[in-house]
C-alpha positions in Angstrom: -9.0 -2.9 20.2 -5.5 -1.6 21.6 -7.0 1.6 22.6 -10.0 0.6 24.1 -7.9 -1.9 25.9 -6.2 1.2 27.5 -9.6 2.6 29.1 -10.0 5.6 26.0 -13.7 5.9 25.2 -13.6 7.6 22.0 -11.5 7.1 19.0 -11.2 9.7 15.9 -10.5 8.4 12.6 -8.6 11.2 10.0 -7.4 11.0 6.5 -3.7 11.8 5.6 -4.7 14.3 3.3 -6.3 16.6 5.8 -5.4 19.6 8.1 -7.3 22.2 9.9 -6.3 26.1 10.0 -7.2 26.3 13.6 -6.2 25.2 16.8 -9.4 25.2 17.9 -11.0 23.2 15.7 -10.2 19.8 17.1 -11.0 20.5 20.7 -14.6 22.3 19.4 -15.6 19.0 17.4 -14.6 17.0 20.5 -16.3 19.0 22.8 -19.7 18.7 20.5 -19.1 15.1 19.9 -19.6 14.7 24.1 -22.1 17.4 24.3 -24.4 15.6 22.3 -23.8 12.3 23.6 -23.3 11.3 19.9 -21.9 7.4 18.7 -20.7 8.9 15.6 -19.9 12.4 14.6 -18.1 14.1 11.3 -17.6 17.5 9.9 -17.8 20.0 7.2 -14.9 19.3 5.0 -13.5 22.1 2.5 -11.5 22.0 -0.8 -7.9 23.6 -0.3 -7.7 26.8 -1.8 -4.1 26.3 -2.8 -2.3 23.6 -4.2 -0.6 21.7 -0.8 3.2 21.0 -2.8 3.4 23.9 -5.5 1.5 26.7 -3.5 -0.8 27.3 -7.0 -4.0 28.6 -5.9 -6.7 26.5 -6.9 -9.6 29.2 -5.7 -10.2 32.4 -3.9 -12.5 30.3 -1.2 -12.8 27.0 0.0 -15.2 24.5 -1.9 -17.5 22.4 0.0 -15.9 18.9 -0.5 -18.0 17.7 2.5 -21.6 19.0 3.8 -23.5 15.7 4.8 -24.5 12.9 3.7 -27.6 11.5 1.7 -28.8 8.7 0.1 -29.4 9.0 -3.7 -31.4 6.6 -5.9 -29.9 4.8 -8.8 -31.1 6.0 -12.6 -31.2 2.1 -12.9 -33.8 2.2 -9.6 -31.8 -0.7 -8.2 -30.1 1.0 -5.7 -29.3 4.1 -3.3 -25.8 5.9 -3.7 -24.1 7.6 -0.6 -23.2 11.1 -1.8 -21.7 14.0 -0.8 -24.7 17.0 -0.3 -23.6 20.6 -1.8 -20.0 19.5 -3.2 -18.1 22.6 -4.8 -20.5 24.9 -3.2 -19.3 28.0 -0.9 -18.1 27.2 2.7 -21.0 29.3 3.7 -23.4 27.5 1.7 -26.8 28.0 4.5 -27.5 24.8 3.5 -24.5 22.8 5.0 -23.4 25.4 7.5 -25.5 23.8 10.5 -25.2 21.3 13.0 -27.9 18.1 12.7 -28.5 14.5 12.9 -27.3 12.9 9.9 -27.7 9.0 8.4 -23.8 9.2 7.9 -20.7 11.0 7.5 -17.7 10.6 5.6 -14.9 8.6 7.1 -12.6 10.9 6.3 -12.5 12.3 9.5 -15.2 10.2 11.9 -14.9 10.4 16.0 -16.7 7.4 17.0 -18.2 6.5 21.0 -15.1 3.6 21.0 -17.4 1.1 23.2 -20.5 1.1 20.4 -17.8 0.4 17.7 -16.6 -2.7 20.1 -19.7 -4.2 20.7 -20.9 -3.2 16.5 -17.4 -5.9 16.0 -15.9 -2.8 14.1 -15.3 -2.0 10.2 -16.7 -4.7 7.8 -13.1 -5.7 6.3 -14.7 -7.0 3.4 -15.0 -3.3 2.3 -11.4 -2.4 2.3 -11.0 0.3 0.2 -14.3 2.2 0.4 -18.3 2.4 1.4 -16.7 1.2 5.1 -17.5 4.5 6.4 -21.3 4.6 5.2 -21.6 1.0 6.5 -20.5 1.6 10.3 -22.9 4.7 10.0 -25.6 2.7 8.5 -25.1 0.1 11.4 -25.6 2.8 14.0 -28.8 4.2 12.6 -30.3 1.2 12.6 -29.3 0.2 15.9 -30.8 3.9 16.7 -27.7 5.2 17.9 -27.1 9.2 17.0 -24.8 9.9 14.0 -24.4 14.0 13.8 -22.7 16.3 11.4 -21.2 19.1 12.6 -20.7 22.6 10.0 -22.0 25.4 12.0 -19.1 26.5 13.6 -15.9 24.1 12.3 -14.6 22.8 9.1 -11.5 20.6 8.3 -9.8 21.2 5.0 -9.5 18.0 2.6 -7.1 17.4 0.0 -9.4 14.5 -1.3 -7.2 11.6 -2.2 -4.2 13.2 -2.2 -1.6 10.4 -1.8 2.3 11.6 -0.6 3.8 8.4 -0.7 2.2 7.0 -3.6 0.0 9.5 -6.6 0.2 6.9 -9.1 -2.4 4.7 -7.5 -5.5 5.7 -9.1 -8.8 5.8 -6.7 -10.9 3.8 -9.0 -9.8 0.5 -9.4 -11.2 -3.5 -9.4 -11.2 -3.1 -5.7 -13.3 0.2 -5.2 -16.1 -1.5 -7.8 -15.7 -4.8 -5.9 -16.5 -2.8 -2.4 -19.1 -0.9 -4.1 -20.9 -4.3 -5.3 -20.7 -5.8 -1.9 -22.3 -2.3 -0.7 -25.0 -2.7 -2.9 -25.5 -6.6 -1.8 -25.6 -5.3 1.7 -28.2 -2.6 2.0 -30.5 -3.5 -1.6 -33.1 -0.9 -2.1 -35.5 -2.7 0.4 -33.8 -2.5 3.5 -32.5 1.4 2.5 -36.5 2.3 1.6 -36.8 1.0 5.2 -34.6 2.8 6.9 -35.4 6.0 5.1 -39.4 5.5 5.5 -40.0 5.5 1.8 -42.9 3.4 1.0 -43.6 1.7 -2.7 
């Protein structure tokens, strides 16, 4: 609110556990983001290949932590999960190393059209800890706005839930299962097989 207030038209939302190896990289995935006139935009996101306090390496290359985002049904059949498409695989990996439409991103680093994302009312608070991301995205498909990931030519690097001021917190707790019920409550398999254009 403050910083549409101040006349800015887009806002970019980044984790604390994330960096980029370029100076370019930022302006490039701005520059797309306008380019394609796109409401909601995210990138490839890579593992670190060394360890961010110690220096350890962890790899020789960087792991695909990010490359898009698809819907994945259930063994139980009662509901889609939001995954993340080719995690662990090569940077390179053909597959993600493109730039297309996509049904979401990860919030981990989202650049959002700031006047859409006034009018949408914002993030659904009730999902405070996660699923937020794929819900905002969600919204804007189905209001047939254009949600785009971006991995040809730029990559951010992830630490994935790397916390400095705080590592004893663990990621999965009562209030990451409570956000993923309310997730499930709001898009059941119905309104997902809609959106998707799967008919049963």
């Amino acid at each position: 609110y403050v910083i549409h207030s101040l006349g800015f038209s887009e806002i970019i939302y980044w984790n604390s556990d994330m960096w980029v190896d370029s100076p370019n990289t930022v302006p490039a995935l701005i520059e797309k983001h306008r380019k394609n006139a796109c409401t909601i935009s995210g990138t490839k996101l890579v593992y670190p290949t060394h360890h961010w306090k110690t220096g350890e390496e962890l790899s020789k290359t960087h792991k695909i932590q990010f490359g898009g985002g698809y819907l994945d049904r259930h063994p139980t059949n009662t509901r889609f999960e939001p995954r993340h498409y080719r995690r662990y695989s090569e940077i390179n990996d053909p597959l993600v190393t493109h730039d297309c439409g996509m049904l979401f991103v990860t919030g981990a680093y989202t650049m959002i059209h700031l006047p859409w994302l006034m009018s949408a009312g914002g993030f659904n608070p009730s999902l405070s800890k996660v699923y937020n991301d794929i819900d905002i995205c969600l919204r804007a498909s189905i209001a047939g706005q254009k949600v785009m990931y971006f991995g040809k030519d730029t990559y951010l690097i992830h630490g994935e839930s790397i916390n400095l001021n705080n590592s004893s917190e663990p990621k999965f707790d009562s209030q990451f299962t409570s956000d993923a019920v309310l997730y499930s409550k709001i898009y059941p398999m119905s309104l997902i097989q809609n959106i998707l254009g799967i008919h049963v």
